[in-house]
C-alpha positions in Angstrom: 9.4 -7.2 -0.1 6.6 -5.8 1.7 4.1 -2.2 1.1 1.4 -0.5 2.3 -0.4 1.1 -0.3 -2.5 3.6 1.3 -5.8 5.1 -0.8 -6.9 8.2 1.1 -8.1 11.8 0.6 -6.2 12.9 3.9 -7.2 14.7 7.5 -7.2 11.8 9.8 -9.1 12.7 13.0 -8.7 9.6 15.5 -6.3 7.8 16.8 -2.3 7.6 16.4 -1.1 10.4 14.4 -0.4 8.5 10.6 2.8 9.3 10.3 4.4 7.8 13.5 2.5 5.0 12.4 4.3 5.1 8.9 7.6 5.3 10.5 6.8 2.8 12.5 6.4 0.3 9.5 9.6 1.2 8.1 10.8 0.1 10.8 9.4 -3.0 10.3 10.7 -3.2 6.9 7.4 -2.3 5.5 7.4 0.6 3.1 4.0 2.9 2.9 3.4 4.6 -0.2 0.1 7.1 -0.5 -1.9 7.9 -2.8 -3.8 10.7 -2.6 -7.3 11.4 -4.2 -8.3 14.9 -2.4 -10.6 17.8 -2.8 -10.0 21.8 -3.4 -9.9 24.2 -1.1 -8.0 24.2 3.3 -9.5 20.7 3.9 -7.2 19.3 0.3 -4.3 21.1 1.1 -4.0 19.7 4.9 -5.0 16.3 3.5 -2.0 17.4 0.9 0.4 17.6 3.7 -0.8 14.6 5.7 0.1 12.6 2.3 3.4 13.7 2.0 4.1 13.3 5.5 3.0 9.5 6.1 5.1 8.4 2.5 8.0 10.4 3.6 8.2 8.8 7.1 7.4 5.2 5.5 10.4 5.3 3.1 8.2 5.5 0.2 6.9 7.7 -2.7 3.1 9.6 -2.7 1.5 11.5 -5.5 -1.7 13.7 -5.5 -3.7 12.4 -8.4 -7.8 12.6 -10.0 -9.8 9.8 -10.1 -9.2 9.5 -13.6 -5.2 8.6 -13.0 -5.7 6.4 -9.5 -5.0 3.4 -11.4 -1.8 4.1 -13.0 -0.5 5.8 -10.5 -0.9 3.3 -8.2 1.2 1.1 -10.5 3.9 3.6 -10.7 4.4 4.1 -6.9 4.6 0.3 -6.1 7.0 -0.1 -9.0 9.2 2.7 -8.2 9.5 1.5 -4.4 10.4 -1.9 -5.7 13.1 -0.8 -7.5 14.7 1.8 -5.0 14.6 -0.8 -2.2 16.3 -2.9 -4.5 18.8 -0.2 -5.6 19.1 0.7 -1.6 19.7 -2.9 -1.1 22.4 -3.2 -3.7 24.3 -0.1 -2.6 25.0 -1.5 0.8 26.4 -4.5 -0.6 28.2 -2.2 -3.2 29.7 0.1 -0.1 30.5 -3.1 1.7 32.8 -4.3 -1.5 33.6 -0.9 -2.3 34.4 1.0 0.8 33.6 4.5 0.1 33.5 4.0 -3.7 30.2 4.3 -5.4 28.4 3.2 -8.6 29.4 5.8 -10.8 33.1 5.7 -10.0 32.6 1.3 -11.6 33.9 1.0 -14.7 30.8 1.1 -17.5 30.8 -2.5 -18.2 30.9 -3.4 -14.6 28.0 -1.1 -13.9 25.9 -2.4 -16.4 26.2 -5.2 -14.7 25.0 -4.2 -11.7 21.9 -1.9 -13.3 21.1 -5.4 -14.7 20.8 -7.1 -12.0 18.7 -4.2 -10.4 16.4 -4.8 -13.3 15.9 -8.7 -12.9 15.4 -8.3 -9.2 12.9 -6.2 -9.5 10.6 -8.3 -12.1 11.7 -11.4 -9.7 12.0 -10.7 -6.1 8.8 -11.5 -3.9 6.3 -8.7 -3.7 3.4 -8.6 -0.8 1.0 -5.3 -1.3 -1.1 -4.3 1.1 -3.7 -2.3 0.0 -5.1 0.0 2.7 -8.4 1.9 1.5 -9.8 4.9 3.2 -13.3 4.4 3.2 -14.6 7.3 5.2 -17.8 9.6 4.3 -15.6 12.1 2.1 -14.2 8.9 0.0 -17.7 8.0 -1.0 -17.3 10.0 -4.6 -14.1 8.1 -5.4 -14.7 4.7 -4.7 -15.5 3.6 -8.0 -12.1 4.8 -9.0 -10.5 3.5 -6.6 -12.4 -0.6 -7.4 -11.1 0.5 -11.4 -7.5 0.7 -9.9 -7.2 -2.2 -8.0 -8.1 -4.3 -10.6 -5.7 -2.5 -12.8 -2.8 -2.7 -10.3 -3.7 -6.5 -9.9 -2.8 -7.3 -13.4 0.0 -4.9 -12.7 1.2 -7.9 -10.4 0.6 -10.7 -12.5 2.4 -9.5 -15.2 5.8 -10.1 -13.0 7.7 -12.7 -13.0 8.1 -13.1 -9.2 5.2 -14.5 -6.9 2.9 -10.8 -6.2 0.6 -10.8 -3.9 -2.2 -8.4 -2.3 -4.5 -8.5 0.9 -6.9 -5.5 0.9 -8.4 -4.2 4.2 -10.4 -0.8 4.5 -11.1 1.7 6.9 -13.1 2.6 9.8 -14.7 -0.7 10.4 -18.3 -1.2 11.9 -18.7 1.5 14.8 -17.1 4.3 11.8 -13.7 4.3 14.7 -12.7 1.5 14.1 -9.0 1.1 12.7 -9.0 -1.5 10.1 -11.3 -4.4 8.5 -9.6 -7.1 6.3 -11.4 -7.6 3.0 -9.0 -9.9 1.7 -6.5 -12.3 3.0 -3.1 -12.7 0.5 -4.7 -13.4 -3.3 -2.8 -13.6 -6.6 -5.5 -13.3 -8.7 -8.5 -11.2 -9.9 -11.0 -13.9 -9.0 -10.7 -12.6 -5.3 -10.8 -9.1 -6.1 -14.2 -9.2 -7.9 -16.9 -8.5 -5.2 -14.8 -6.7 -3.4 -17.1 -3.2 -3.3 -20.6 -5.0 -2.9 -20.8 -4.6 0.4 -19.1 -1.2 1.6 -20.2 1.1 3.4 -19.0 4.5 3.2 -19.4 6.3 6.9 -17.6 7.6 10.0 -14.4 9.1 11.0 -10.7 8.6 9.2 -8.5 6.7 11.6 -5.8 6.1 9.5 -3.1 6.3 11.8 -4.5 2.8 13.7 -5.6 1.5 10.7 -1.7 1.4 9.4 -0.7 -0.2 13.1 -3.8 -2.7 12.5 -2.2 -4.3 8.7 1.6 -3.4 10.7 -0.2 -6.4 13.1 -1.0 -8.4 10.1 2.7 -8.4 8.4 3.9 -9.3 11.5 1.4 -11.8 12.9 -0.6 -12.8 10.0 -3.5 -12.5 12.0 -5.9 -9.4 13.2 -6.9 -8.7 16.7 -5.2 -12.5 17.3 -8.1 -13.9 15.0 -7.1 -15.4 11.6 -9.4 -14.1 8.9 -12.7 -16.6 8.3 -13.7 -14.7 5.1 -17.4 -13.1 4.5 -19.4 -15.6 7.1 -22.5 -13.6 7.5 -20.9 -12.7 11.1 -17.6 -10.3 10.2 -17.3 -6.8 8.5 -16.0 -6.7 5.0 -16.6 -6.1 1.3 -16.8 -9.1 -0.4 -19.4 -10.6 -1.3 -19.2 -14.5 -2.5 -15.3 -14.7 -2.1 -14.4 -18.4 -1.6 -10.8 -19.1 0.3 
């Protein structure tokens, strides 16, 4: 099962609009889920719209929150998609066996049964987050929120049962257009989460729109730009510090 986790405060300027983007990656199978840390005033409310409109084209769930709630909300949304892909999943087989029957018209035992199941799938099946992190000039306030939640949401992960795993990527990269810098290759544990701000830089323009094509690339390909990821070198843009592969 596979997520986008966007972090942004809205108002992309450059590039692909974000929400073809989104509904490109449902398309992929890849559901995008958004949450959004904004400010008051015209500039929040369009950002507020901009939220609503990538989740909504990318199958998934968004909620405006304060810096204070980032990290459980975060949790929420990636559990919540979880569990309706699962439901979605389990429907279509349902409709398949049942014709145009539906849940509710099972008899109570039998639909136990089946909310069961929903249950243990979602603690077990295979979860890959990617965590997609706006960090444009506006974010610069929040990003010490956003570090608190994605430590939070990594023991989030761990606490499943099924193999959880998150790559972390941020955006604009060097030259502030730039669509999308991986931070982090697949981890499932804190230990590669734990440098992960040290070397951020705030700046430059919100291309968010590429930057969801760019980790689109990555589900797909593993890869980005057709390079694998060598990690913090000295020679490539990122946030980490002393992460060891």
């Amino acid at each position: 099962m596979k997520q986008i986790l966007l972090i942004t405060d809205g108002c992309s300027n450059v590039g692909a609009s974000p929400v073809m983007a989104a509904a490109h990656a449902l398309q992929e199978g890849i559901t995008v889920n958004v949450a959004g840390v904004i400010d008051y005033g015209t500039i929040g409310e369009l950002g507020s719209l901009e939220i609503t409109e990538i989740a909504k084209a990318g199958g998934g769930v968004s909620h405006i929150v304060g810096t204070r709630q980032l990290a459980q909300t975060m949790q929420m949304m990636t559990r919540k998609t979880v569990v309706q892909t699962i439901q979605q999943a389990v429907n279509k087989e349902l409709k398949t066996i049942l014709g145009d029957g539906s849940l509710e018209e099972l008899p109570p035992q039998q639909r136990s049964q089946v909310v069961q199941v929903v249950d243990e799938l979602t603690e077990t099946t295979p979860l890959q987050v990617a965590l997609l992190i706006d960090a444009s000039a506006s974010m610069k306030p929040k990003l010490a929120a956003v570090e608190d939640a994605i430590r939070d949401l990594m023991l989030s992960l761990q606490a499943r049962e099924g193999r959880s795993e998150l790559a972390v990527f941020h955006f604009p990269g060097r030259n502030s257009t730039e669509d999308a810098v991986m931070d982090t290759d697949w981890i499932q544990d804190l230990g590669g989460v734990r440098n992960l701000f040290q070397r951020i830089q705030m700046k430059g323009a919100t291309p968010t729109g590429p930057a969801i094509l760019k980790v689109i690339d990555f589900f797909r390909y593993g890869t980005l730009d057709g390079q694998t990821w060598r990690g913090n070198d000295g020679e490539g843009e990122g946030m980490l510090g002393d992460y060891v592969v």
